[in-house]
N, C-alpha and C positions, 0 to 999 in steps of 0.2 A: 606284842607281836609286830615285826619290824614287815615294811610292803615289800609284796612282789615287786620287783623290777621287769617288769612289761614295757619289752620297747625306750628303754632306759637304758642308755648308751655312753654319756660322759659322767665321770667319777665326780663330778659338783652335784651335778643331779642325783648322784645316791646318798651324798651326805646330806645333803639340804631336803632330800626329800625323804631322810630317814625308808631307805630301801636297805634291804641287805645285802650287804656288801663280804665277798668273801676274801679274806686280806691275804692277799698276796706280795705287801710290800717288804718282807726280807727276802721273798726272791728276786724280786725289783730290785732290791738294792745291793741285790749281787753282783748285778748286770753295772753297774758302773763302777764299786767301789773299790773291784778287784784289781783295776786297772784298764777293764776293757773300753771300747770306744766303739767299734762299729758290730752291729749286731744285725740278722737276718731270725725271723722266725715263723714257718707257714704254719699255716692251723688251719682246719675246715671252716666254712661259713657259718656264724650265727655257734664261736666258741669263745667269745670275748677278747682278740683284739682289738677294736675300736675301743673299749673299756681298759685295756693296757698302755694303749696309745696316749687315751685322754688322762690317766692314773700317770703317766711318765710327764705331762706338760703339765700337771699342776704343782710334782715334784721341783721339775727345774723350773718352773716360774717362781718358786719360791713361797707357798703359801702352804706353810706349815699350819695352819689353824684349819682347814679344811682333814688333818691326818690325825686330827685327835684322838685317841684311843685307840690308832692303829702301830704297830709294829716298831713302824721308820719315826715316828715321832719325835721321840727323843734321842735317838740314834746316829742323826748325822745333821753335819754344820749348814743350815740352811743357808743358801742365795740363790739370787736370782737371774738366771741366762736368757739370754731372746733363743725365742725357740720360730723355727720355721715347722707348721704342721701343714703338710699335704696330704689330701685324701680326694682318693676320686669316686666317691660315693654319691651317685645322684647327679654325674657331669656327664656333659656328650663326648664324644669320640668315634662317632660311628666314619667319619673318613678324616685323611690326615690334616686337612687343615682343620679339623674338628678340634682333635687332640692337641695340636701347636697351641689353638685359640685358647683352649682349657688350660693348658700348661701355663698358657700367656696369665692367663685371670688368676689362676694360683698360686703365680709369685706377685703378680701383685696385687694382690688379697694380703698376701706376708710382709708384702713392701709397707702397705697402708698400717697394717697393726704398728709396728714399727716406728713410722714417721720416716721412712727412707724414698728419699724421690732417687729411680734407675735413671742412670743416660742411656747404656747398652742397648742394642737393639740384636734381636735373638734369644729366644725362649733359653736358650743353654748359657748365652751371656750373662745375662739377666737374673738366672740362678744363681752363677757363681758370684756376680757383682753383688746380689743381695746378701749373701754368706758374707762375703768379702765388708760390708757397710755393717750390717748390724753385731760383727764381732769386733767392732770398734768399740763396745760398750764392755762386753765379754762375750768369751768364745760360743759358737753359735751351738745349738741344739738340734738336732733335723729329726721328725719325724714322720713319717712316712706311714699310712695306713691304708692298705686294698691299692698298694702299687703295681698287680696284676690285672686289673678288676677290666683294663682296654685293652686286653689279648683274651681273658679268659671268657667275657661277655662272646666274644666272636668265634674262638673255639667252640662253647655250648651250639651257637647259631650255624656251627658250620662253614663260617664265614671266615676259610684260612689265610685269603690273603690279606683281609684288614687287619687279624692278629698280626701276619709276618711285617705288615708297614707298620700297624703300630707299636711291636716291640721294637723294631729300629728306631722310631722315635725316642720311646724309653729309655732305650742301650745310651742315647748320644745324651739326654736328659739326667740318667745317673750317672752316669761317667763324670760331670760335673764336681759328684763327691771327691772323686780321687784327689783332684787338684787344689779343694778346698781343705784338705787335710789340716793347714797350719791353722785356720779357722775353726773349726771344729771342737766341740769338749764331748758329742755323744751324737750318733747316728744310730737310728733303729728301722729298721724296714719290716713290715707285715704283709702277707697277703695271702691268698690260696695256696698257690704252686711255686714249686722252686723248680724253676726253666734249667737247664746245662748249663754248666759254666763257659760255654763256649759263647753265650748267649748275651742276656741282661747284664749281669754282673760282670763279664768278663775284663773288664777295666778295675774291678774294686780286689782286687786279689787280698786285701786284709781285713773282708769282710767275716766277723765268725759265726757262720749258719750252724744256732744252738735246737733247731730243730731236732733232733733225734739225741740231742742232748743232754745224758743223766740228772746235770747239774739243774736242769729248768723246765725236765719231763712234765712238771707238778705246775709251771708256773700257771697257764693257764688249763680249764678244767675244775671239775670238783673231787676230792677225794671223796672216800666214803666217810673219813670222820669228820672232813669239813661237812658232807652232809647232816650226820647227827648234831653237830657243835649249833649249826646256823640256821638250820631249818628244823630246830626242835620242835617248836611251837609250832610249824604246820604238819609238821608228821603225825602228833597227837591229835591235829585235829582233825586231818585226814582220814587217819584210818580208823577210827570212831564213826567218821560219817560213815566210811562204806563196813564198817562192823567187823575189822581184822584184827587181829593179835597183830603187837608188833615187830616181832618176829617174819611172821609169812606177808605181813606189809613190807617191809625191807626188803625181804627176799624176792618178792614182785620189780620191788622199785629196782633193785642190781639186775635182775635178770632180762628187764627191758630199755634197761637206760644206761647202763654202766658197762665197761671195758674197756671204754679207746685207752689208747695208749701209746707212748713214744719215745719209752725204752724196754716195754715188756715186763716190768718188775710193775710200776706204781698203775692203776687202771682208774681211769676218771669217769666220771659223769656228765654227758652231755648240760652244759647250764643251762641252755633256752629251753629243751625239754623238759628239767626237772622243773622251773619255775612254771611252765603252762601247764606239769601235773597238778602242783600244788592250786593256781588259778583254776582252772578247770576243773579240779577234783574229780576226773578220770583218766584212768590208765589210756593212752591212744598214740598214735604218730603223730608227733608235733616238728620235730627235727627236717624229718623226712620230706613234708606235706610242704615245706619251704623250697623246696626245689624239686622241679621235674627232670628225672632223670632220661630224656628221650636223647639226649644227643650221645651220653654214655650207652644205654643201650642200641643206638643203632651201629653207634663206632664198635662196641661189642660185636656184635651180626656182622658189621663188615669186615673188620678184624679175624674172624671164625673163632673168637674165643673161645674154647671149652670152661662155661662159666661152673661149672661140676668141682675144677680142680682151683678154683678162690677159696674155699673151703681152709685149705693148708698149704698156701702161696711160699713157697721158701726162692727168699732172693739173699744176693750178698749187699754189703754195702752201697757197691756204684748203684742201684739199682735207684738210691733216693737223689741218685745227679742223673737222672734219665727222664727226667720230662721236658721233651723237644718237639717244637710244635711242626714240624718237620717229618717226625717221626712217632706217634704218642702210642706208648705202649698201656695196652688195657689196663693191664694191673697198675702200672704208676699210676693211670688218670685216677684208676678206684683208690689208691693211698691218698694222693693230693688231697681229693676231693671231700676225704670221708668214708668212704665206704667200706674201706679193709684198712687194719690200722696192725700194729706190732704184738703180737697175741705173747711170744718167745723169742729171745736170742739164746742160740747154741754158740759155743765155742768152738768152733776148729781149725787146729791146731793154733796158729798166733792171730788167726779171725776169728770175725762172726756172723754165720747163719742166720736169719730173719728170717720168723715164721710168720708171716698174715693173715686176717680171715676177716669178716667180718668184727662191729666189734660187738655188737648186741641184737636182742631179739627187735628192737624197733626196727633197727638197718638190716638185716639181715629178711624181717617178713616183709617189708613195704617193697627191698627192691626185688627178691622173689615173685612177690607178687605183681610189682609194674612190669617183671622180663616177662612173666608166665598169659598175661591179658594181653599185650606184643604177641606174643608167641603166635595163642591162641586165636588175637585178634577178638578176645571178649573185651568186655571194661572189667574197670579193677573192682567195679562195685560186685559185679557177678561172679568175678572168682573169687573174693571173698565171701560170699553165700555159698559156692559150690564147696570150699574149701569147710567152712562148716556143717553142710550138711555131707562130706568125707569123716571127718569128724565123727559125728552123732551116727554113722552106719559103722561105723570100724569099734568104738566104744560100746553097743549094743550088738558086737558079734554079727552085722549083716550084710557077711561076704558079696551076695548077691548086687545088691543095690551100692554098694562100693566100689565094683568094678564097672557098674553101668555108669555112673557118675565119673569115672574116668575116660569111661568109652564117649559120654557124648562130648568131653573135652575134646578131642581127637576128631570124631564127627564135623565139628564146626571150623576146622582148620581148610582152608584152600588147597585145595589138592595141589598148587602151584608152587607151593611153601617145603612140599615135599622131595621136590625132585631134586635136588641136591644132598649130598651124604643122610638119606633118609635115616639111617641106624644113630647117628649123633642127634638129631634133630628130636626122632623121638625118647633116647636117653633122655637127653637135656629134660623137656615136657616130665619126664616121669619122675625124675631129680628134684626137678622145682614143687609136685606134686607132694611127693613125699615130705618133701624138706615142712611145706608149709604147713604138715598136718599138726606139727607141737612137739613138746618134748619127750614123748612118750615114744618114738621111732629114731632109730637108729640107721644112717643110711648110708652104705659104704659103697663108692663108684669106682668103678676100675673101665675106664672107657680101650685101654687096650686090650680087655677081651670081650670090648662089646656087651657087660652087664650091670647093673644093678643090682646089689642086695639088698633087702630090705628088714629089719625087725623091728616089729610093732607089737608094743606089749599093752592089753587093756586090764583090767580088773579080775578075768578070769583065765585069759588067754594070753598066750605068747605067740607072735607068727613071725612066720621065716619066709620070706619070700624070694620070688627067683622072676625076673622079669627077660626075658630071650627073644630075641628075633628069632620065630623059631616056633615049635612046638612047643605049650603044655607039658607035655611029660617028656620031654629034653627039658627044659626047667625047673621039674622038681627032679628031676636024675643028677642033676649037678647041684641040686643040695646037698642031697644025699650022698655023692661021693664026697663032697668037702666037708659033709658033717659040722652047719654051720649052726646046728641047733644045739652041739655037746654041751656048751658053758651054760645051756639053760636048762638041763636036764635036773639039775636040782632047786629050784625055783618053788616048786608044790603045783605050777600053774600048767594045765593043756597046753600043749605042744602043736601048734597045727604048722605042717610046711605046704606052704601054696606054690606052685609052677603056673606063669603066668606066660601064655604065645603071644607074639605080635605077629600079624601076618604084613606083611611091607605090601602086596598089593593093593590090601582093603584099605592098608594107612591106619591102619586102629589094633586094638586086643580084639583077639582073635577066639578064646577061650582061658580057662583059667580051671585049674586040679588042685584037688587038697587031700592031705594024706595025713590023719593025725598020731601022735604016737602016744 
């Protein structure tokens, strides 16, 4: 049984330390042998770029014996390039002469591997001179990993004008690539976000951003077979520990960790999560619990996003050259980021449609539940308690104490939190409510006429609900015209439709009616 990789980041350390490694060198070796040269590719945090990066400088350093038993092995004519690796992982940049000073140490950090003494003076000189010096041996290498990492650190913080100084910095610092072109045998850049082209890259116009890229959807991420392939031996012993067929172990493991995606066809596996299931040997958020999502939820709130219609996000193309720190629209930051990924492409007519949504139950309940404790202004530890004991009353058929357990949600909000579009405000709340109760509800939001539907089906019961600003029995009346119970009419199970009032003065549910058929 080969080790978890915990916190195991370059590609020496998973051979040497016998970690499991999942090989992805014939799609690595796609990426230069076809002809290409400069590449661009964003992926969320903690999805194995830094492992891509370091997996590409041992290629072109030349150390074929490190690849043994993988793929690229005996595949192609090994030698060895000088390779420039920058990474701004763990450097300052909090103001601009921060970032010049780090820029300074990072070339030369590259200069000293080397053996190249710089004359130039200027971080952007000094870049090109180093290209320029060590492609006298053979053409240079560049690799680039978390070259977003001093804009995106200050976006989080809020802090938009150090991002806007220090992606000018950036701008003038890549741009260097362009002019070293004659230099060059392979350029690869990684990070979070992919800024406008109007922006970072706008100097590199031959850059190929394989991000939404058929050809390399796969590259990083786990499929489901590389799952079974590589993690045999702790699947068996996993779910042995916690006493599951393999079967509904799998089916746990997809249904909480699995979907991203970034052509809509092939669906991956978050890696840091599956490996801290296997480590930990419990089901829990691990992906999530690595970053606090407060600055996305407040940009949300200020924004007025209707977070109800993420759900089934349909944008066109331009939509993935729209992250402007200028301008950042929700939905992109939530794609960059993580947090909605490519569920479907439609065709129409000589386009394509992108459908987004979250892409699993881990992302999907953790950020539910961090908007829903904001919202509420509980902590997340308490709405996940209140969320379980919603749960254990709705599964035990007791109507009664299920809508109290919503109403004291409601109760503990600031009356202050209400006075703006109070009819969204409390949607939203009742959206996230339901959302988080599991798979057993179904919950359809139409915020242009101001409702919620809701069906929640338990072990005996089926319910239909009607949630209205408004009266009770206005809320079950407009069940009952749309007839949203017919498709369960043949099921064998009680039928109950509930009409649920909000009364907008008191800020809470007001009453709630049930009528069974």
């Amino acid at each position: 049984m080969k080790n978890l990789p915990l916190s195991i980041q370059t590609f020496r350390d998973f051979i040497e330390g016998d970690y499991i490694y999942v090989d992805k060198t014939k799609q690595i070796h796609d990426l230069f042998a076809t002809g290409g040269r400069y590449y661009f590719l964003s992926r969320p945090r903690r999805f194995g770029k830094s492992l891509l990066v370091s997996t590409l400088k041992e290629i072109f350093s030349g150390n074929k014996e490190l690849f043994k038993g993988l793929w690229i092995y005996d595949k192609i004519q090994w030698q060895s390039y000088p390779v420039i690796h920058i990474d701004f992982l763990g450097l300052k940049y909090e103001s601009q002469k921060e970032l010049t000073d780090t820029l300074e140490y990072l070339i030369g950090q590259n200069a000293a591997v080397h053996g190249v003494e710089l004359k130039e003076k200027g971080y952007d000189k000094r870049f090109k001179e180093l290209i320029s010096e060590i492609s006298k041996k053979n053409k240079a290498v560049i690799l680039v990993d978390e070259y977003d990492k001093p804009i995106i650190d200050f976006i989080e913080t809020g802090q938009k004008k150090v991002a806007l100084a220090n992606q000018k910095i950036l701008k003038k610092f890549y741009s260097v690539l362009k002019s070293a072109d004659q230099y060059t045998r392979f350029v690869f850049i990684t990070g979070v976000s992919k800024f406008s082209r109007m922006s970072i890259f706008s100097d590199l116009n031959n850059l190929n951003d394989i991000t939404i890229d058929d050809n390399f959807s796969t590259l990083l991420g786990i499929t489901h077979d590389e799952l079974l392939y590589y993690f045999a031996d702790h699947i068996d012993r996993l779910r042995e520990t916690i006493d599951m067929s393999k079967t509904d172990f799998l089916a746990h493991v997809k249904h909480w960790y699995n979907g991203y995606s970034w052509d809509g066809g092939h669906f991956l596996y978050n890696p840091f999560s599956l490996i801290n299931l296997f480590s930990k040997n419990r089901f829990s958020n691990y992906w999530f619990a690595t970053g606090t999502p407060t600055f996305l939820i407040n940009h949300i709130k200020k924004r007025k996003q209707d977070i109800t219609l993420l759900e089934r996000h349909e944008v066109d193309e331009s939509f993935f050259d729209s992250y402007d720190i200028e301008n950042l629209e929700v939905a992109a930051m939530l794609f960059q980021t993580g947090y909605l990924t490519i569920k479907e492409i439609k065709p129409v007519g000589i386009k394509s449609q992108y459908i987004l949504s979250y892409p699993n139950e881990e992302v999907k309940e953790s950020f539910l539940k961090h908007f829903l404790a904001d919202y509420t202004t509980k902590e997340t530890g308490i709405i996940g308690s209140k969320i379980l004991d919603l749960v254990k009353t709705i599964t035990t058929d007791d109507l009664e104490n299920f809508f109290t357990i919503i109403k004291s949600l409601f109760a503990a909000i600031p009356s202050s939190l209400f006075i703006r579009d109070r009819e969204a405000y409390y949607h939203t709340i009742i959206y996230m409510v339901l959302e988080l109760l599991g798979a057993n509800i179904q919950v359809e939001v139409h915020t242009n006429k101001g409702r919620i539907d809701a069906v929640i089906e338990t072990s005996r019961h089926i319910y239909i609900m009607e949630f209205k600003m408004g009266t009770s029995a206005e809320a079950l009346s407009q069940i009952e015209e749309k007839k949203y119970y017919e498709k369960y009419m043949s099921t064998g199970k009680s039928i109950l439709l509930i009409g649920v009032g909000f009364n907008a003065k008191e800020r809470n549910l007001s009453s709630y009616v049930e009528k069974k058929l």
